[in-house]
N, C-alpha and C positions, 0 to 999 in steps of 0.2 A: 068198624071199617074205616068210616071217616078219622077214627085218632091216626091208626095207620099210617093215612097218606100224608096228616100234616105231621106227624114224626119224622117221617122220610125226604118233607120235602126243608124241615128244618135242619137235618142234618146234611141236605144238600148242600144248601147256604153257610152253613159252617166250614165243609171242606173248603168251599170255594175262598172264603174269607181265608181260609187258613193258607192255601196255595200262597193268596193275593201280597197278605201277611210275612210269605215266605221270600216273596220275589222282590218283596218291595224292601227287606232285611237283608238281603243278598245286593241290590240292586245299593243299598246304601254303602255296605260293606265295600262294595268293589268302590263306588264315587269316593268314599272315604281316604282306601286305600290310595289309591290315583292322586286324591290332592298330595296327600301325606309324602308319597313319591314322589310328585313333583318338587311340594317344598323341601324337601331333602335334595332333591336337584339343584334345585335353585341354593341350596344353603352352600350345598357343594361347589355349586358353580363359584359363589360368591368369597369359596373360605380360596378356593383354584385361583380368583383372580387377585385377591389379597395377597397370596402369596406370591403370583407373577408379577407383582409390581414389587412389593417388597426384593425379590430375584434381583428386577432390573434396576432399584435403587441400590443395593448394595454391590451389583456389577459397575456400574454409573461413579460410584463412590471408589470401590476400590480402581478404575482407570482412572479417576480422577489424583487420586491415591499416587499411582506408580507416575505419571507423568510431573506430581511435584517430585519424587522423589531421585528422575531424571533429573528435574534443575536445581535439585541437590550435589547430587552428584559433579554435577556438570562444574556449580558453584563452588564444590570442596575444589575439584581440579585446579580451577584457576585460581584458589588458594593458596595453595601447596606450590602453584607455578610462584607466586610471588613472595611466598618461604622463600622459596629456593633461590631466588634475584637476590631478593632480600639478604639471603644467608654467603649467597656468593660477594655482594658486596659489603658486607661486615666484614670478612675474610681480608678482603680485598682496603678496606678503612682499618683495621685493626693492627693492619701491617703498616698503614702511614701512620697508624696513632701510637704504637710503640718507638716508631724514629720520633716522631716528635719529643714523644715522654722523653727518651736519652738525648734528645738535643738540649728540652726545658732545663733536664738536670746537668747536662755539662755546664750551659748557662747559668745556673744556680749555684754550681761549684765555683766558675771562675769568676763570679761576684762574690763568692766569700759568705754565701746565703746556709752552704751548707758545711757540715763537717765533712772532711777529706780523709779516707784514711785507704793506705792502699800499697803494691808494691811501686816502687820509681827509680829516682837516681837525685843525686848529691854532686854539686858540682859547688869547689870551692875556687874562689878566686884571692890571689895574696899581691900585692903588690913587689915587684922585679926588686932583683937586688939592686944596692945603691951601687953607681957606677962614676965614679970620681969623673972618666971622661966625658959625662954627658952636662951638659949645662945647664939644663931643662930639668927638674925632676918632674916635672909630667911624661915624660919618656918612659918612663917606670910604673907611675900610679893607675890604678884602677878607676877609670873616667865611666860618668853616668851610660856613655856614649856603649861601652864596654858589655857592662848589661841591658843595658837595652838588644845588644843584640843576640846577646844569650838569651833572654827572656821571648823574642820575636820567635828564635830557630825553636824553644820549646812549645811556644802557641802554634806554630804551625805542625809541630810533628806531635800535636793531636795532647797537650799533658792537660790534666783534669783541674790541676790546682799546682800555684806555686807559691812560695814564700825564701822571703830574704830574713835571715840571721833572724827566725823565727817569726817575723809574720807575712801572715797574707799580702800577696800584690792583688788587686784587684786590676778589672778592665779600666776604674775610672782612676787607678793611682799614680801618683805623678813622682818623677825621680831626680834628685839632682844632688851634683857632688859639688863639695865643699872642703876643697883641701883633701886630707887623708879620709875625709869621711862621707857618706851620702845620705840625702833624705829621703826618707819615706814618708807619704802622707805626713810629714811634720816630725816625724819621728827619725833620731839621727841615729846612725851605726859606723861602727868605727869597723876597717877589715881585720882580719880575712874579712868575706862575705861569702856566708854557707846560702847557698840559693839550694834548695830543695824544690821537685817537680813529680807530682804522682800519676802515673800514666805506665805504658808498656813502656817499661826499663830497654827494653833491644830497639825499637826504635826510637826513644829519644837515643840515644849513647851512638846510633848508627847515623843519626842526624846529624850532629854537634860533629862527630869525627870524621865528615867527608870532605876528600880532598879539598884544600883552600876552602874550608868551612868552615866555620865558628873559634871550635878551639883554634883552628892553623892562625886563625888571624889574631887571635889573643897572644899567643905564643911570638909573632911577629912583632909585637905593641911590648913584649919586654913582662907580659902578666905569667902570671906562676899559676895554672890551671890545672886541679887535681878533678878528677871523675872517677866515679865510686857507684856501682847497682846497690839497690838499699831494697831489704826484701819487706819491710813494715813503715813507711810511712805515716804520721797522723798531723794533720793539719786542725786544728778547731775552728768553728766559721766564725764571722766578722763579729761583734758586738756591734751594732749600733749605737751609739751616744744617742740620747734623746734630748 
């Protein structure tokens, strides 16, 4: 009788244990759980805020971004403004620096710097016939005076290059006559005297022929003046002595 009750009352304290056992495994379970949830929260929160700053640095970044790329912009503009000055006066200089360039080379031609070769005109001058009445035979002859002023009417009606009985006149050459003959830079020519000038043939030949102009006044002085259009010109330029 007595094992009985302490059977019964030992398997009392086993359930009990057992319940105690049960709650207190349940009771860990759920605490367990809970943390674990929270720190998944928290891991969440923390991956959430990572990534919201990451967001606002690369938003941050890219306005930073687009507002250089305005004063890019902005900077090409006024670029391309100043191409464009730039381009309008190159235009605008390219057109003074081609007169120059053809003024350098007229000037290099009628120095004698360069070769001449071109279409022009031939203008020969002979001295007058002999005229028993005149007492002077300078009445007749072909004076320095004479070309000088053929050579002035060609320089003004624009000729590139001229040359007497085959050479050059230059700007610095000096002319003087000598009886039947003239000098050139040192060098004497007996007439005729073929003066050759390379330039537009119609306006020299329209020069030299206008009324009480050039020729008229040759023709008055007793000179024999032949004019001729020459379609090939060649002049060679000056040799310099050294």
């Amino acid at each position: 009788m007595n094992n009985k009750k302490t059977n019964s009352k030992g398997s009392f304290f086993t359930r009990k244990q057992f319940e105690l056992l049960i709650v207190c495994v349940t009771t860990g379970f759920i605490i367990g759980y809970s943390y674990n949830q929270a720190k998944d929260n928290r891991e969440a929160g923390t991956i959430n805020s990572e990534l919201f700053e990451q967001e606002d640095s690369y938003r941050e970044e890219l306005i930073t971004q687009q507002e250089r790329n305005k004063e890019l912009t902005e900077e090409l503009n006024h670029l391309q403004e100043q191409i464009r000055k730039y381009e309008k006066s190159f235009a605008s200089n390219e057109k003074d620096y081609k007169k120059l360039v053809e003024q350098a080379e007229d000037l290099r031609l009628l120095l004698g710097e360069l070769k001449s070769e071109g279409k022009g005109i031939r203008i020969t001058l002979q001295d007058g016939d002999y005229d028993p009445k005149s007492l002077n035979p300078n009445d007749y002859i072909v004076h320095e005076s004479h070309v000088f002023k053929l050579l002035n009417e060609l320089k003004i009606s624009g000729a590139q290059a001229i040359a007497i009985n085959g050479q050059r006149v230059l700007a610095s050459s000096y002319i003087r006559c000598n009886g039947p003959v003239i000098t050139i830079d040192g060098t004497q020519h007996p007439a005729p005297f073929v003066i050759e000038a390379v330039g537009d043939s119609d306006t020299l030949i329209a020069s030299l022929n206008l009324n009480g102009g050039v020729v008229d006044q040759l023709l008055n002085d007793n000179i024999v003046v032949s004019l001729e259009e020459n379609q090939k010109l060649t002049m060679p330029k000056v040799k310099i002595e050294s």
